[in-house]
C-alpha positions as CSV (number, residue, x, y, z in Angstrom):
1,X,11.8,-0.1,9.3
2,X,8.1,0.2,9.1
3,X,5.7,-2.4,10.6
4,X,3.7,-4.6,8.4
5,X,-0.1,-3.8,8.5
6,X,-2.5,-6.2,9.5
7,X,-5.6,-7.3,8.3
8,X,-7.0,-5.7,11.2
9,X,-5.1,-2.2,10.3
10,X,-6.3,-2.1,6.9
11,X,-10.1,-2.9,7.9
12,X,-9.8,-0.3,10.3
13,X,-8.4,2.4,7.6
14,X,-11.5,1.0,5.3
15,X,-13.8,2.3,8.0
16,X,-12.2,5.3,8.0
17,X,-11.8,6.1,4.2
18,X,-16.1,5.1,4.2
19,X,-16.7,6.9,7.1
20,X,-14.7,10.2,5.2
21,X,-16.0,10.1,2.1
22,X,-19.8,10.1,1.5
23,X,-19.6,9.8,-2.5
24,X,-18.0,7.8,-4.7
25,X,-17.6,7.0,-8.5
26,X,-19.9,4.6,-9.6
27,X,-18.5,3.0,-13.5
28,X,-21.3,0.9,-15.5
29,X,-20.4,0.2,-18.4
30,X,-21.9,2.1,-21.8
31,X,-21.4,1.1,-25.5
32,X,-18.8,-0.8,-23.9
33,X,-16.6,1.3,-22.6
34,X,-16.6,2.2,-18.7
35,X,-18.7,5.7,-18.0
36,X,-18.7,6.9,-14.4
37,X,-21.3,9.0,-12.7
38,X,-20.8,10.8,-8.2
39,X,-23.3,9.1,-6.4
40,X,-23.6,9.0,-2.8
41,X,-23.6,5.5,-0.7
42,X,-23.8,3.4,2.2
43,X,-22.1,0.5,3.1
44,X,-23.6,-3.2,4.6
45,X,-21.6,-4.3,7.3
46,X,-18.7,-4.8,5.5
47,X,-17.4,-3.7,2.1
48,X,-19.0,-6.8,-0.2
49,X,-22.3,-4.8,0.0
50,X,-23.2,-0.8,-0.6
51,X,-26.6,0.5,-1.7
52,X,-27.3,3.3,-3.9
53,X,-30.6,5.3,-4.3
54,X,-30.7,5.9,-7.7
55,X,-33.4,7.2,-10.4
56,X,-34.6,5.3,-13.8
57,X,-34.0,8.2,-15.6
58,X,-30.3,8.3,-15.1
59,X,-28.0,7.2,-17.3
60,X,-26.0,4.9,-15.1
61,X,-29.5,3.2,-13.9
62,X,-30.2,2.4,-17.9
63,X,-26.9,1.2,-18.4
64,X,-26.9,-1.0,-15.2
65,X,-30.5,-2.7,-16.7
66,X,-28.0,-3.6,-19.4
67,X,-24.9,-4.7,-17.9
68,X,-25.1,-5.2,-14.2
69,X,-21.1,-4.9,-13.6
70,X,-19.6,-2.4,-12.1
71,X,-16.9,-0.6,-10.0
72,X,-17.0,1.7,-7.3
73,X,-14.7,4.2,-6.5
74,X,-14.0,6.0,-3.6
75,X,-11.2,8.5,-3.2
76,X,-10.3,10.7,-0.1
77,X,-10.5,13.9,-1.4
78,X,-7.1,15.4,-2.8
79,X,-5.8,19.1,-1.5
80,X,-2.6,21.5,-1.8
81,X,-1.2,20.1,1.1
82,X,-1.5,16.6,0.0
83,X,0.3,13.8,-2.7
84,X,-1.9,13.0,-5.0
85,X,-0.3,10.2,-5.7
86,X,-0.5,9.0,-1.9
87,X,-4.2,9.5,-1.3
88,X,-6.1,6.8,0.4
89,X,-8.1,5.0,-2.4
90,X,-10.1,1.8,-3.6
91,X,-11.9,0.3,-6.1
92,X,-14.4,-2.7,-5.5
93,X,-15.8,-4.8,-8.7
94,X,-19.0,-6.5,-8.7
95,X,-22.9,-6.6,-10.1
96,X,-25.9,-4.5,-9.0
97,X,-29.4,-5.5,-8.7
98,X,-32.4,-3.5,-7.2
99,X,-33.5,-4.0,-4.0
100,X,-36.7,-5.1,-3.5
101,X,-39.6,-3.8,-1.2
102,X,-40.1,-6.7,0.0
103,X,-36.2,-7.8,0.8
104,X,-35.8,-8.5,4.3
105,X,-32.9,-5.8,4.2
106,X,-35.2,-3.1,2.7
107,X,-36.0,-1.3,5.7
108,X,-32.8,-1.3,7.3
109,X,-30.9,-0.2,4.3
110,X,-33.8,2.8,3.6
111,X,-33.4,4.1,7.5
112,X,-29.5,3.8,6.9
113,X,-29.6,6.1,4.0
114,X,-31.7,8.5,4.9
115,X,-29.3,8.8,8.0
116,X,-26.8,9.5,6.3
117,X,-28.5,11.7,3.6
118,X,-31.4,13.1,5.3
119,X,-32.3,15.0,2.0
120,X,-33.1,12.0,0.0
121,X,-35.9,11.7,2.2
122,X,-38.4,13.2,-0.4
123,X,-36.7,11.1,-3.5
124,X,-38.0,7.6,-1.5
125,X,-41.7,9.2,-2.6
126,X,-40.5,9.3,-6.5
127,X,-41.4,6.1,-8.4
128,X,-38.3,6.6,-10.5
129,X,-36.1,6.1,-7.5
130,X,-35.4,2.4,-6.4
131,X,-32.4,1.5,-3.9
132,X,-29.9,-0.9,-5.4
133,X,-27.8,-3.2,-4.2
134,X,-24.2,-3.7,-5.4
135,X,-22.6,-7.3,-5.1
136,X,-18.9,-6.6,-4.7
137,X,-16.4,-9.3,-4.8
138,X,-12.8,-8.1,-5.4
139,X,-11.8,-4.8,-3.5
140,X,-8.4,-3.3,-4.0
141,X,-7.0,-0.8,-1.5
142,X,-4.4,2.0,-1.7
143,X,-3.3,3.3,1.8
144,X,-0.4,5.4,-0.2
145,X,3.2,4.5,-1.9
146,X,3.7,0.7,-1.5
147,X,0.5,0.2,0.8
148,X,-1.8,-1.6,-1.6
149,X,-4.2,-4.7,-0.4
150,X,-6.2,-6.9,-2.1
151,X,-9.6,-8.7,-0.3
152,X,-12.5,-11.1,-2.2
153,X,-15.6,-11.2,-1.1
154,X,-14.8,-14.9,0.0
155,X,-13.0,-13.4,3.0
156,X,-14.0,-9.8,3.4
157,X,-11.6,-9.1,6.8
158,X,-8.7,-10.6,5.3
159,X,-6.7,-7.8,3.4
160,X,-3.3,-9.4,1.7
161,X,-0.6,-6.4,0.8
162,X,-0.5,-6.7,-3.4
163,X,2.2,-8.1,-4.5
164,X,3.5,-6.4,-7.7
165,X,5.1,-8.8,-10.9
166,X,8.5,-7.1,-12.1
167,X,9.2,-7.7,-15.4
168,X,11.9,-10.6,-15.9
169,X,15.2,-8.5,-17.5
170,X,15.8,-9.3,-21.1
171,X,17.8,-12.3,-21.8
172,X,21.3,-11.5,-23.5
């Protein structure tokens, strides 16, 4: 029989899955329905904040003037070797908001980034390009076939396996 997972064990697969998988699916919402866009991102020290350099002109930056909820997505990447169905996988819900300059976080956050994508170095100089900071509160996370966990933001270390409602049988 296998051993129940810990909070500990799941953070410590979060870290992992993060430290993996550079991009992720940002979904704002447009006309309503959800519209997702890759975009590359970096974590705060736990998974209730991640920061994304992102342009005005894009479509998910004018959608997330309008509607500041979203979902990220990350996904380790799938291969022929693999199950699809039992890749590591989570989705976190919350609000974005820019960053300010003058945020106490800013230059932290900017020097993080560009650590881990040097290139965007050159984007910082754009006046189009603003970091922005996502507010995440629920997080859901799939470590494969009957491995899911649910956090809140409320208790980010505490991972609880997801317990899943079976449909009552039909009375006779």
């Amino acid at each position: 029989m296998a051993t129940a997972l810990t909070s500990e064990n799941v953070q410590d697969a979060w870290s992992a899955l993060v430290e993996d998988v550079r991009t992720a699916v940002l979904l704002t919402m447009r006309n309503g329905r959800p519209f997702g866009s890759h975009v590359p991102y970096v974590f705060g020290p736990d998974w209730t904040r991640a920061y994304l350099h992102l342009s005005r002109l894009a479509l998910h930056t004018q959608h997330l003037l309008a509607d500041p909820h979203v979902s990220l997505f990350i996904a380790e990447p799938d291969g022929p070797e693999k199950n699809p169905l039992a890749l590591r996988r989570m989705n976190l819900q919350g609000q974005a908001a820019p960053l300010s300059f003058d945020a106490p976080s800013y230059g932290e956050i900017k020097k993080r980034y560009l650590s881990q994508f040097p290139q965007a170095e050159m984007m910082f100089g754009f006046g189009d390009f603003a970091l922005w900071e996502l507010r995440l509160e629920d997080a859901h996370f799939v470590l494969g076939f009957g491995q899911a966990f649910v956090s809140s933001a409320a208790d980010p270390a505490r991972w609880v396996h997801q317990k899943v409602e079976r449909p009552s049988p039909p009375k006779a």
